[in-house]
Structures are given as structure tokens and as C-alpha cells.
C-alpha positions in Angstrom: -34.3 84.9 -31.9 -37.8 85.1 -30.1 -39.1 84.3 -26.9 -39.9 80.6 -26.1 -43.2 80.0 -24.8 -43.3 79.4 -21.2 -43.4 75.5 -19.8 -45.2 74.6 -17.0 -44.2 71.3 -15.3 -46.0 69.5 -12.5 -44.5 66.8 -10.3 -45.8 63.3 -10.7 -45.9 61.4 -8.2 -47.0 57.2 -8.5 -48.5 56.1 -5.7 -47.3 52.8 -4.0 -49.0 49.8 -2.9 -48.3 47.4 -0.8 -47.3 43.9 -1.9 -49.2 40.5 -0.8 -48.2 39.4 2.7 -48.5 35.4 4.2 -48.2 33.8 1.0 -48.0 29.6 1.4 -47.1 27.6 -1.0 -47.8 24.0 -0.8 -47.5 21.2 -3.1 -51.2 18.6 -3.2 -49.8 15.2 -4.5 -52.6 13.4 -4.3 -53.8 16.0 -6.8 -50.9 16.6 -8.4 -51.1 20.9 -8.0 -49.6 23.3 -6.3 -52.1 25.4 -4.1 -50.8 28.9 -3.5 -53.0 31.5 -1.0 -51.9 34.8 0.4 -52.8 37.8 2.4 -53.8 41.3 1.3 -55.4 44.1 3.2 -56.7 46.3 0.5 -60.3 45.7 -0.8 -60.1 47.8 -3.5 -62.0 46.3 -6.8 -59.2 47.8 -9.1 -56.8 45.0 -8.1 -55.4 42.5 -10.4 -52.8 39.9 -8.9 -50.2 38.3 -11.2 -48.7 35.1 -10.3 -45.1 34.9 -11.5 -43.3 31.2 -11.9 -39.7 30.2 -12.3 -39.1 26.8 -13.4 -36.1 24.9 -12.2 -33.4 27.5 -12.3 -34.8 29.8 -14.9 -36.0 32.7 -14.0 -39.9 33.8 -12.7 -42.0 34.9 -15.5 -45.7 36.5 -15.7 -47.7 33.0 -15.7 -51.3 33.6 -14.5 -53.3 36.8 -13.7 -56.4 37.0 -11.7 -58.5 39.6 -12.3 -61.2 39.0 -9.7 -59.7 41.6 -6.7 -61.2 39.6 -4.2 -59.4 36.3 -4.9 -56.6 35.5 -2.5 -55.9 32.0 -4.2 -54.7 30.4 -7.1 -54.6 26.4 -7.7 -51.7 26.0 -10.6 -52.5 22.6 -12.1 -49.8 22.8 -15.3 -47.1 20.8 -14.0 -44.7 18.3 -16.0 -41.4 16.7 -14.9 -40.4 19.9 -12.7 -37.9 19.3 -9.6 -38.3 23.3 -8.4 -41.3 25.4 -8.7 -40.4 29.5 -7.6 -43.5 31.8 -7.8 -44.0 35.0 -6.4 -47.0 37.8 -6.7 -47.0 41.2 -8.2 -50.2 43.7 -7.3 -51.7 45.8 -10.2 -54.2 48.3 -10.4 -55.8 49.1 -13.4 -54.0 52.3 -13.9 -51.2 50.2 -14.0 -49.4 51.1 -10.7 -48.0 48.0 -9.1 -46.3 46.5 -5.9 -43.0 45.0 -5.3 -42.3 41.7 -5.6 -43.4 39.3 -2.8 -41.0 37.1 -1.7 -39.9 34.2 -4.3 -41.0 31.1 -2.5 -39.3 27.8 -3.6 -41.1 24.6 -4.0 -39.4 21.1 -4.1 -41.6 19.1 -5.9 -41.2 15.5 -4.4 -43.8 13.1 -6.0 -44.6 9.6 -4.8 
């Protein structure tokens, strides 16, 4: 048989950014929402945020993204007859590299 042609293969390598840090959680009953605010050291304006939510015990699911890169907030105003609210943050970039997880924070939702 002949000769193959020759393959040249480069490494790829992703690079990693860091997740949100300080992120509160804390349930406005007056309002009736849930205001959720966090921490993140990069600048950059190629960021997208995605809030993830878990209702009860299912699990979290993409529910809101925020494109502006400068936000650090989110007010989530869709709530029913829920007992536990879990959210958590992912960091995007719009080459589509993104963070870990943040930590799943769990909200009791105790109305008066």
C-alpha cells in the first residue's frame, strides 16, 4: 500500500476560570423574591453568568442567564408553592469555556 500522509497534532489546552465566590442567598417576603448576589474578581466583558435552580428535591437546572458581565445580582421573582429553592452559578465566556459549579445554596422558603 502507499504512504499515509503525515498528521500533525497540537495539544489543546481549555483554559479555566474561576467560579463565583460570596454568593448570598436570601429570601424578601415582603416581596415575595428571592435576591441572590455574589462575588467575582474578573472584569472581563466576555462573561455570561447562568443561574441554575433546583426546586424542592429535583435537581438544578439552567433557569436564568445574564449576559451583562458586570452584573453580580439576580432578583428571581417566579416563585409558586415551593418549600426549597437550590440555586447555584456557572461562569461562561463566550467561547464557551466555563467554571465549576458554585456551591448549591439551599433556601427554605418560610412565608408569613
Amino acid at each position: 500500500s502507499e504512504w499515509a500522509s503525515s498528521v500533525i497534532a497540537n495539544p489543546y489546552l481549555r483554559s479555566i476560570i474561576e467560579p463565583v465566590s460570596e454568593m448570598n442567598v436570601l429570601f424578601d417576603n415582603a416581596r415575595n423574591e428571592v435576591n441572590i448576589n455574589w462575588e467575582y474578581g474578573n472584569s472581563s466583558n466576555d462573561l455570561i453568568f447562568v443561574v441554575y435552580r433546583g426546586i424542592d428535591k429535583m435537581k438544578l437546572r439552567k433557569y436564568k442567564t445574564i449576559n451583562d458581565p458586570q452584573t453580580r445580582k439576580f432578583i428571581d421573582s417566579e416563585l409558586s408553592n415551593f418549600e426549597i429553592l437550590n440555586y447555584a452559578i456557572k461562569v461562561y465566556t463566550l467561547t464557551g469555556i466555563e467554571s465549576k459549579m458554585s456551591e448549591v445554596i439551599s433556601l427554605p422558603l418560610k412565608r408569613n
